[in-house]
C-alpha positions as CSV (number, residue, x, y, z in Angstrom):
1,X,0.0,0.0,0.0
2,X,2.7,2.3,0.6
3,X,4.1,2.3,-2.8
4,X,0.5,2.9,-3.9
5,X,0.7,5.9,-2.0
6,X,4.1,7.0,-3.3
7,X,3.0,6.5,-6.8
8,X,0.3,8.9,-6.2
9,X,2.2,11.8,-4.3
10,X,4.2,11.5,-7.3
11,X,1.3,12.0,-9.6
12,X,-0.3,14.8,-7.2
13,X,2.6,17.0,-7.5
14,X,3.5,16.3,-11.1
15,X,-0.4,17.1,-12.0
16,X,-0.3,20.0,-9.9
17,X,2.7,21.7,-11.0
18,X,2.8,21.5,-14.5
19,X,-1.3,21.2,-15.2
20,X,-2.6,19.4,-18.2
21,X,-3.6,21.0,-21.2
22,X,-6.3,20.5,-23.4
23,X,-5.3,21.9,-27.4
24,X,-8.0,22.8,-29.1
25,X,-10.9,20.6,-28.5
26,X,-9.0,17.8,-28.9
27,X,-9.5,14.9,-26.3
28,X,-10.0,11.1,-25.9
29,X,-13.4,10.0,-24.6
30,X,-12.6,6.2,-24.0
31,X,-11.2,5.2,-27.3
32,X,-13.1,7.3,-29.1
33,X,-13.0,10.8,-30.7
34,X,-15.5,13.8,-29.7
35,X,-16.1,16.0,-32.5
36,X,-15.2,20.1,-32.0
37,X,-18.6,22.0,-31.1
38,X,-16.6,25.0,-32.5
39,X,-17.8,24.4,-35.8
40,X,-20.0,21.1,-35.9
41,X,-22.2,20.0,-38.4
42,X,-25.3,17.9,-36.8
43,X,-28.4,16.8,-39.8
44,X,-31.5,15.8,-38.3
45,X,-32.9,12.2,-40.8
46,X,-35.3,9.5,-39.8
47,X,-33.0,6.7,-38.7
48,X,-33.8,3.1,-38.2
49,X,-32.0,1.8,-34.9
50,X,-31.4,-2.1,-34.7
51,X,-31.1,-2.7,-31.4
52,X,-29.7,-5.9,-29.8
53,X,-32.4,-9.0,-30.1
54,X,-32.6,-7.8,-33.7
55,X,-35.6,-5.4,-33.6
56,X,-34.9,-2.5,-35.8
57,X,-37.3,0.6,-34.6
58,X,-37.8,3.5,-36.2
59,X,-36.0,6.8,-34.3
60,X,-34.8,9.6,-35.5
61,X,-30.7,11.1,-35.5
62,X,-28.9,14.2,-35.3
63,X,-26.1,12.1,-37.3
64,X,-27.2,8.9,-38.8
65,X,-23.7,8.2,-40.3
66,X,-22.7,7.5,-37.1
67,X,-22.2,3.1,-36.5
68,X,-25.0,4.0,-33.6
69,X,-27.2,6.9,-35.0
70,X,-28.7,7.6,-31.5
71,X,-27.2,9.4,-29.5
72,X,-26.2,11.9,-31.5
73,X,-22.2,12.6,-31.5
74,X,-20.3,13.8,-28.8
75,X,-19.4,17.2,-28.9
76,X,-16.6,19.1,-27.2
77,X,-15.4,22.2,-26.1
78,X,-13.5,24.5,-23.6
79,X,-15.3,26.7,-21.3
80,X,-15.2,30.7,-23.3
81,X,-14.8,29.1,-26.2
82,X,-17.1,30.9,-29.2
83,X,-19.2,27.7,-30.9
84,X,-21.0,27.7,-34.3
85,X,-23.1,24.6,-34.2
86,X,-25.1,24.4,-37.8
87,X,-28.3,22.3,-37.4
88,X,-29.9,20.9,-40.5
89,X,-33.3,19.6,-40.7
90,X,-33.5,17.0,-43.4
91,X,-36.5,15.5,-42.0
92,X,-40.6,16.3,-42.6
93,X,-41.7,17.7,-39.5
94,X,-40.1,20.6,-37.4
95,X,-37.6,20.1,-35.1
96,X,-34.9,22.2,-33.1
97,X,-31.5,22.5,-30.7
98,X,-31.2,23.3,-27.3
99,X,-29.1,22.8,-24.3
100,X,-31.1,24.1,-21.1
101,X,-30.1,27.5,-20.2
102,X,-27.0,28.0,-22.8
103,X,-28.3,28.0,-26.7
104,X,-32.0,27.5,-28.1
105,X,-32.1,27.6,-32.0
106,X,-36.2,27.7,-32.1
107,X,-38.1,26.3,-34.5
108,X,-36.2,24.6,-37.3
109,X,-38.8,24.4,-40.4
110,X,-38.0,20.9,-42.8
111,X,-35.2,21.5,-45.2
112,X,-34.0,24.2,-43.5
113,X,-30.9,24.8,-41.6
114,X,-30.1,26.9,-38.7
115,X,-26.7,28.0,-36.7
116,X,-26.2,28.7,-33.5
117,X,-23.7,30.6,-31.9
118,X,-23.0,31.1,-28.5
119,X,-19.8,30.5,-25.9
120,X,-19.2,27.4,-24.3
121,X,-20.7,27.6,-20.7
122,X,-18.7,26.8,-17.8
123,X,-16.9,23.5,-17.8
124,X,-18.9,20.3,-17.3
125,X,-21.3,17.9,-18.8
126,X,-24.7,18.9,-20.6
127,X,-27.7,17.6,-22.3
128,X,-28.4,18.8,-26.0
129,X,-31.7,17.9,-27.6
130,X,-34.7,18.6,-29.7
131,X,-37.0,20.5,-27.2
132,X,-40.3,20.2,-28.9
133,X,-43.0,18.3,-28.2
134,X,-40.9,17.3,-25.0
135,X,-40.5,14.6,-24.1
136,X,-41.4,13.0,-27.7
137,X,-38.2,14.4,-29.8
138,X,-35.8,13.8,-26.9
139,X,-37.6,10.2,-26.4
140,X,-37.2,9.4,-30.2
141,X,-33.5,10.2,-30.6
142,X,-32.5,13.9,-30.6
143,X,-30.2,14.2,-27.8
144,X,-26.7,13.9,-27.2
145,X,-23.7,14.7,-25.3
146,X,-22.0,18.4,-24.6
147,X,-18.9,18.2,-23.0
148,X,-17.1,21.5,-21.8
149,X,-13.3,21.0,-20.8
150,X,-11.6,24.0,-18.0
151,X,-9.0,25.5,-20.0
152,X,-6.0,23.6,-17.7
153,X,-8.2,20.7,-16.6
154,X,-5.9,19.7,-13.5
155,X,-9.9,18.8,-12.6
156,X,-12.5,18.5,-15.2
157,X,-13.9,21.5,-13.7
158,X,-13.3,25.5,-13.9
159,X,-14.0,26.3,-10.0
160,X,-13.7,23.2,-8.6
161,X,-15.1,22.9,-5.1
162,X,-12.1,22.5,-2.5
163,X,-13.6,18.9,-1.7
164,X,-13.2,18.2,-5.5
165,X,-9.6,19.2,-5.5
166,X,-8.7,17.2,-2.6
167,X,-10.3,13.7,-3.8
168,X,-8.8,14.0,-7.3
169,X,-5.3,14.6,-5.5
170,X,-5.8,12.1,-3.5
171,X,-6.4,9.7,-5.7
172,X,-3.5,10.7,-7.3
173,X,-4.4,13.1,-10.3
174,X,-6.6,13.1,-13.4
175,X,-5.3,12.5,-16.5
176,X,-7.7,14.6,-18.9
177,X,-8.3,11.6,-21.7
178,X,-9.3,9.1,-19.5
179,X,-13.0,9.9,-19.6
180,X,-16.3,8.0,-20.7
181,X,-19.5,9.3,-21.4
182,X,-22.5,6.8,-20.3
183,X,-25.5,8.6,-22.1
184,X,-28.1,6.5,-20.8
185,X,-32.1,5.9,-23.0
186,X,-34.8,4.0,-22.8
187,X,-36.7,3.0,-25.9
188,X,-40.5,1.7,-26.3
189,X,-41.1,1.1,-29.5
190,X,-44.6,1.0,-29.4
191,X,-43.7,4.9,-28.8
192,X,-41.6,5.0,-31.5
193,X,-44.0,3.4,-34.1
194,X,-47.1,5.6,-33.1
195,X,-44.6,9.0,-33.0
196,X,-43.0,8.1,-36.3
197,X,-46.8,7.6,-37.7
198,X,-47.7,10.8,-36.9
199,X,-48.6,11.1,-33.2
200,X,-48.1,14.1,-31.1
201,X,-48.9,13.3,-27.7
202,X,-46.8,11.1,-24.8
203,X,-50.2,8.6,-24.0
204,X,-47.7,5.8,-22.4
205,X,-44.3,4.7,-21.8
206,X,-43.4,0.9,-21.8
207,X,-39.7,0.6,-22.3
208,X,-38.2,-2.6,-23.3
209,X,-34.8,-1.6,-24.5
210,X,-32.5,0.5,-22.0
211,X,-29.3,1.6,-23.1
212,X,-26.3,2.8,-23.1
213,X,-24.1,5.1,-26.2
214,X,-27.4,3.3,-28.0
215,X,-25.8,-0.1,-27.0
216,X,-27.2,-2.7,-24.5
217,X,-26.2,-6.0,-23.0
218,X,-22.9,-7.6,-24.1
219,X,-22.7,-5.1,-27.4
220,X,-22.4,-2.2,-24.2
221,X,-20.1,-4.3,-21.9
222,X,-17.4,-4.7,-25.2
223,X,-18.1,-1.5,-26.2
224,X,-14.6,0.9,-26.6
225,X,-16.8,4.1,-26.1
226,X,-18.1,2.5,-22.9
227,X,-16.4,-0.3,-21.4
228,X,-13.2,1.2,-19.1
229,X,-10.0,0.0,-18.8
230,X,-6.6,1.3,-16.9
231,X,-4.5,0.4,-14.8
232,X,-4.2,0.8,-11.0
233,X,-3.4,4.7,-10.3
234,X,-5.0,5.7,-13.4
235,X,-8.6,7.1,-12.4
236,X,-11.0,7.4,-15.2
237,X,-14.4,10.4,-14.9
238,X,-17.3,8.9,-16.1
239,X,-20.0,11.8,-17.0
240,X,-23.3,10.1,-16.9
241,X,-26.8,11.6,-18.4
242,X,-30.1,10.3,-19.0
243,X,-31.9,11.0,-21.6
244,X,-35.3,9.0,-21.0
245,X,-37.8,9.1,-19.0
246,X,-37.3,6.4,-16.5
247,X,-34.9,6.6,-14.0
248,X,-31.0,4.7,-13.7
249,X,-29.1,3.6,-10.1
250,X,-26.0,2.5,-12.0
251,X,-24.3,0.5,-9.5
252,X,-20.1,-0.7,-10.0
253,X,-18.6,-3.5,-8.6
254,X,-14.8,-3.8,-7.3
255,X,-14.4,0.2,-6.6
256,X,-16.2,2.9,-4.7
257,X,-16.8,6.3,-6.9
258,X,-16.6,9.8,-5.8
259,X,-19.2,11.4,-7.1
260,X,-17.7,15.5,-8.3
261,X,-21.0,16.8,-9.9
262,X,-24.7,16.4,-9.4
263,X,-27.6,17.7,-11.9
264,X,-24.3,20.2,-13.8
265,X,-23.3,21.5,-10.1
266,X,-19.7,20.6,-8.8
267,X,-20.2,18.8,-5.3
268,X,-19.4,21.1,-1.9
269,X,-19.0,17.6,-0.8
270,X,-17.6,14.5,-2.6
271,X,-18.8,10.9,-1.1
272,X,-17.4,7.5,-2.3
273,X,-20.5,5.4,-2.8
274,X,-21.3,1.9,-5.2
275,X,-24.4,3.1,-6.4
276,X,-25.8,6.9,-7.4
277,X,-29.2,8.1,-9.0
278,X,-29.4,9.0,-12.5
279,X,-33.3,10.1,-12.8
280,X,-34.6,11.4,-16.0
281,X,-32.3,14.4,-17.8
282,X,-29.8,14.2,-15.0
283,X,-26.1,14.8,-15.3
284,X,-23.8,13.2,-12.9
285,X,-20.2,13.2,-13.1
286,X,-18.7,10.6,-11.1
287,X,-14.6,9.6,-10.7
288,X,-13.5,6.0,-10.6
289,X,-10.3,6.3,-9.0
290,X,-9.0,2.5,-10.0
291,X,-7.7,1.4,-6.3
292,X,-6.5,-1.7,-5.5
293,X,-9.9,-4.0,-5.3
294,X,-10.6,-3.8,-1.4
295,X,-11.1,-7.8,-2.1
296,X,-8.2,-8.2,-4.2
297,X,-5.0,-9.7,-1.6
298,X,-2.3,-10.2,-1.7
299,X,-1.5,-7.2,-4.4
300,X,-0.2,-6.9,-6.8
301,X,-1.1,-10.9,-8.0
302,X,1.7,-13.6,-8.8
303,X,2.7,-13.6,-12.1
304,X,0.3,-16.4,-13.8
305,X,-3.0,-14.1,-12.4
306,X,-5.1,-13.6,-15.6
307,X,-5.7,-9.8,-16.4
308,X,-7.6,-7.8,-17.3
309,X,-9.2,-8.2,-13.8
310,X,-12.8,-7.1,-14.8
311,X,-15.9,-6.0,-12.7
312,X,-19.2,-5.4,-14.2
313,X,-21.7,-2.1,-13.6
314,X,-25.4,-2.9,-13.6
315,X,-28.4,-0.6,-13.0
316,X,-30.3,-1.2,-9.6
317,X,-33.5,-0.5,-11.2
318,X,-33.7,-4.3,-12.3
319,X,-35.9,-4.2,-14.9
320,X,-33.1,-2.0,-16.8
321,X,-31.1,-5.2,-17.1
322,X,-33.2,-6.9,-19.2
323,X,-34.2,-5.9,-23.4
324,X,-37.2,-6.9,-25.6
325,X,-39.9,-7.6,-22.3
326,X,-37.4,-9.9,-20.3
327,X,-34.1,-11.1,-22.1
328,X,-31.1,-10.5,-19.5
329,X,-29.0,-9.4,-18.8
330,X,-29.1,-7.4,-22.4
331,X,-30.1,-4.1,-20.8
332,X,-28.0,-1.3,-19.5
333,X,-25.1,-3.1,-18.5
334,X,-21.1,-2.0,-18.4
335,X,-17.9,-3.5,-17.6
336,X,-14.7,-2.2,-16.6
337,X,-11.0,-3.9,-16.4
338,X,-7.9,-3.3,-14.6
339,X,-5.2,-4.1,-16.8
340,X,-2.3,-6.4,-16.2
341,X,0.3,-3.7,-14.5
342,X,3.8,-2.7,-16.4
343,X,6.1,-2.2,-13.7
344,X,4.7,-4.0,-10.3
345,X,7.2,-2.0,-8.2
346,X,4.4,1.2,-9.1
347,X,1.3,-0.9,-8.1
């Protein structure tokens, strides 16, 4: 444990003193690559989702060339930053962009195109969508992921509470690129049918698919733009946000989080907890700080241990585990690994 500990001073004062900085907009999310809000394109189609037991529901996309039309892409920016987000509506009914109390395009006519322009809000995560007829356009696809970097993200956060500070030093520093976004929906497609035929009005919600990126089940777990990986001393931020209606209590196995923002707010107080509450159109950041497993001695293992050493994350709202009515554990489901270590003497 004491070399854990010495590993991480040395992080805390390297992190500290020389700060990390983000170029541009350019930053790792995962193994993927967010796209510049600066000057992003986003064009709203009709897209057929097939989601995991083979059922293919209609929804509709702010980018349908994307592998997973729904959510749309991830988009990225640092706080001040001046954005010019064009918004193209390709599709036959009205439709719009909006992230709640930043940027509202209004009503985007079809075949029409709008930009916005505004500067990037203070660092953090947010929710962009299709506002009208809320929750329907949300509900059917429109939505995606905002993600506003501090301009020397030694935290992922401008101001950063002096509780925030403290945990990310002590957990030995925050790389900036080792971050996933878990943009959690819920899908009836009863809903979607009626809505795509016409309807206007939210008369029930039965979800049978619940999801995560658009992904569920084992296509979620093995996912690269969800599934985690590191090694021990390398925390990773998971920015969580729910997009549906029903709500998420996204529970992870083999490390305690610390939870640094609730609902967009950086915490006054940061807790390590298993489990935390994602209701509808929240945004929760939460750090996994990749400790040694509390159950994992001795540490580090003998040399014929089998990594990756991998723990899953379910959601404690059970029915969430399961797609199409009951198949499980297809539903919004997550794993993440600790990797074989390179130099045990830093373990």
């Amino acid at each position: 444990m004491s070399q854990v500990l010495r590993r991480r001073d040395f992080i805390r004062l390297s992190v500290v003193g020389l700060g990390v900085v983000v170029v541009g907009s350019r930053a790792a999310f995962g193994e993927s690559t967010p796209t510049p809000a600066r000057d992003a394109r986003l064009e709203i189609t009709a897209a057929p989702v097939r989601l995991i037991d083979g059922t293919t529901v209609p929804m509709w996309s702010f980018d349908a060339t994307q592998p997973r039309p729904v959510p749309g892409p991830v988009l990225m920016a640092v706080s001040g930053e001046r954005i010019e987000i064009e918004v193209v509506n390709h599709h036959d009914r009205t439709h719009a962009f909006a992230i709640d109390g930043v940027v509202d395009s209004g009503p985007i006519p079809p075949n029409t195109a709008r930009t916005v322009t505004f500067d990037a809000p203070p660092a953090g995560t947010y929710l962009y969508l299709d506002p009208l007829q809320a929750p329907l356009n949300r509900l059917m696809g429109l939505h995606g992921a905002l993600i506003v970097m501090p301009a020397n993200p030694v935290t992922p956060y401008d101001a950063p509470t002096p509780a925030v500070s403290r945990y990310v030093a002590d957990i030995g520093g925050w790389d900036s690129t080792r971050q996933w976004v878990w943009l959690f929906n819920q899908i009836d497609p009863a809903l979607c049918q009626r809505v795509a035929a016409g309807a206007t009005t939210l008369d029930t919600f039965k979800p049978r698919y619940f999801t995560i990126n658009g992904a569920s089940g084992f296509e979620a777990a093995t996912s690269p733009d969800v599934a985690i990986h590191g090694h021990i001393g390398e925390p990773a931020l998971i920015r969580s946000l729910n997009a549906g209606l029903a709500a998420h209590a996204p529970h992870i196995h083999g490390n305690h989080i610390g939870m640094l923002a609730a609902h967009g707010a950086v915490c006054e107080d940061v807790y390590e907890r298993d489990t935390w509450r994602l209701p509808a159109m929240a945004r929760h950041d939460v750090m996994l700080p990749f400790e040694v497993p509390r159950d994992a001695h001795p540490w580090p293992p003998s040399d014929d241990f089998h990594f990756p050493l991998e723990y899953p994350m379910h959601c404690h709202c059970e029915m969430s585990q399961t797609a199409g009515g009951g198949l499980y554990p297809h539903g919004a489901i997550a794993h993440w690994a600790i990797e074989k270590t390179i130099d045990k003497g830093l373990t």
